[in-house]
C-alpha positions as a LaTeX table, in Angstrom:
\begin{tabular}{lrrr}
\hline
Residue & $x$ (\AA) & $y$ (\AA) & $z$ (\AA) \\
\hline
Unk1 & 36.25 & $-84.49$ & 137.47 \\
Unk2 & 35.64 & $-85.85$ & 134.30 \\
Unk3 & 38.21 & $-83.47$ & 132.63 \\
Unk4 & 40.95 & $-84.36$ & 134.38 \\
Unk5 & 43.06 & $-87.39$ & 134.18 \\
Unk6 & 46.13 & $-89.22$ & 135.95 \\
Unk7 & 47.96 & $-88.54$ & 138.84 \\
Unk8 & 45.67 & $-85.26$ & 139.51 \\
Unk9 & 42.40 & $-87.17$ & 139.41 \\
Unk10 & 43.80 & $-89.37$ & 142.04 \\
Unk11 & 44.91 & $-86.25$ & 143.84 \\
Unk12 & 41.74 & $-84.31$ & 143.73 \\
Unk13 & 39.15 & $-87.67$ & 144.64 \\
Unk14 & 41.85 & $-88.02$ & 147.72 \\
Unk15 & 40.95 & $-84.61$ & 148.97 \\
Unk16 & 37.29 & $-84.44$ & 147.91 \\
Unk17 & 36.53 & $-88.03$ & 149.78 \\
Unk18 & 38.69 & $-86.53$ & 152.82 \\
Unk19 & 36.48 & $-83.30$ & 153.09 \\
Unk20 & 32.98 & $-86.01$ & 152.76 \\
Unk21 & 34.58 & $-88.01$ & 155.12 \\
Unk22 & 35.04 & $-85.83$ & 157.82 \\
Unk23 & 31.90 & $-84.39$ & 157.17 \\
Unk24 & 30.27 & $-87.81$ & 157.71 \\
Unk25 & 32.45 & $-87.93$ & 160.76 \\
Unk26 & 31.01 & $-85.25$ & 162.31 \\
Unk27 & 27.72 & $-85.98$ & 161.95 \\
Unk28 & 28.28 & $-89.30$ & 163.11 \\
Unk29 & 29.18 & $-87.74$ & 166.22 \\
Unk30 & 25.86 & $-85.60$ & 166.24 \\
Unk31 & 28.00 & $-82.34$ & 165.60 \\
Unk32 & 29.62 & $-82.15$ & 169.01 \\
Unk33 & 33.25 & $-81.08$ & 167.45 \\
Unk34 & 34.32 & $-79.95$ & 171.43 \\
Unk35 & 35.26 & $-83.15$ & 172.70 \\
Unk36 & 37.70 & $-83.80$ & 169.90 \\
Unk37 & 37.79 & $-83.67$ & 166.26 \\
Unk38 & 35.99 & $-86.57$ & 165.23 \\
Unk39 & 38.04 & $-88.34$ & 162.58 \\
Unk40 & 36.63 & $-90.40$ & 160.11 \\
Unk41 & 37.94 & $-94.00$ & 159.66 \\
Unk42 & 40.29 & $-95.71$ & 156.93 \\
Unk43 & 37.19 & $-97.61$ & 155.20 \\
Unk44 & 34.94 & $-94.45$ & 154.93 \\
Unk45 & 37.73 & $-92.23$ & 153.44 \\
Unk46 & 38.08 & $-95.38$ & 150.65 \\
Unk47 & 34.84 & $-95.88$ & 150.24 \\
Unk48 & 34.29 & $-91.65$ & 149.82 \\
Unk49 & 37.38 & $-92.27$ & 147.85 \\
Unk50 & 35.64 & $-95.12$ & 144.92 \\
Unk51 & 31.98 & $-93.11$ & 145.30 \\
Unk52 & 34.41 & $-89.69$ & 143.88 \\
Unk53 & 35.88 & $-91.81$ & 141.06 \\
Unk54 & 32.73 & $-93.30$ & 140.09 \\
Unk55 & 31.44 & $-89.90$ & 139.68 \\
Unk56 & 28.77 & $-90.98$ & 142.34 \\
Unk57 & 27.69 & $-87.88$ & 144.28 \\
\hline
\end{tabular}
């Protein structure tokens, strides 16, 4: 993400961190998806959200 800049590098962390978080999510719930979607919580999307910025990962 290093190329891009602005608006659209806040954009594209947003929905990078969103896909890690409910990825994290759902193996937090040890991959049993039938239940319910498992949904990952405010401070793990942020925190996905600083590691994608940082260029962490």
């Amino acid at each position: 993400m290093g190329s891009v800049h602005g608006r659209l590098k806040l954009l594209l962390a947003g929905f990078v961190a969103g896909g890690r978080a409910a990825v994290r999510a759902i193996a937090a719930a040890d991959y049993d998806v039938l239940p319910g979607p498992p949904k990952p919580g405010k401070v793990q999307l942020l925190r996905e959200v600083g590691v994608t910025l940082r260029g962490e990962g």
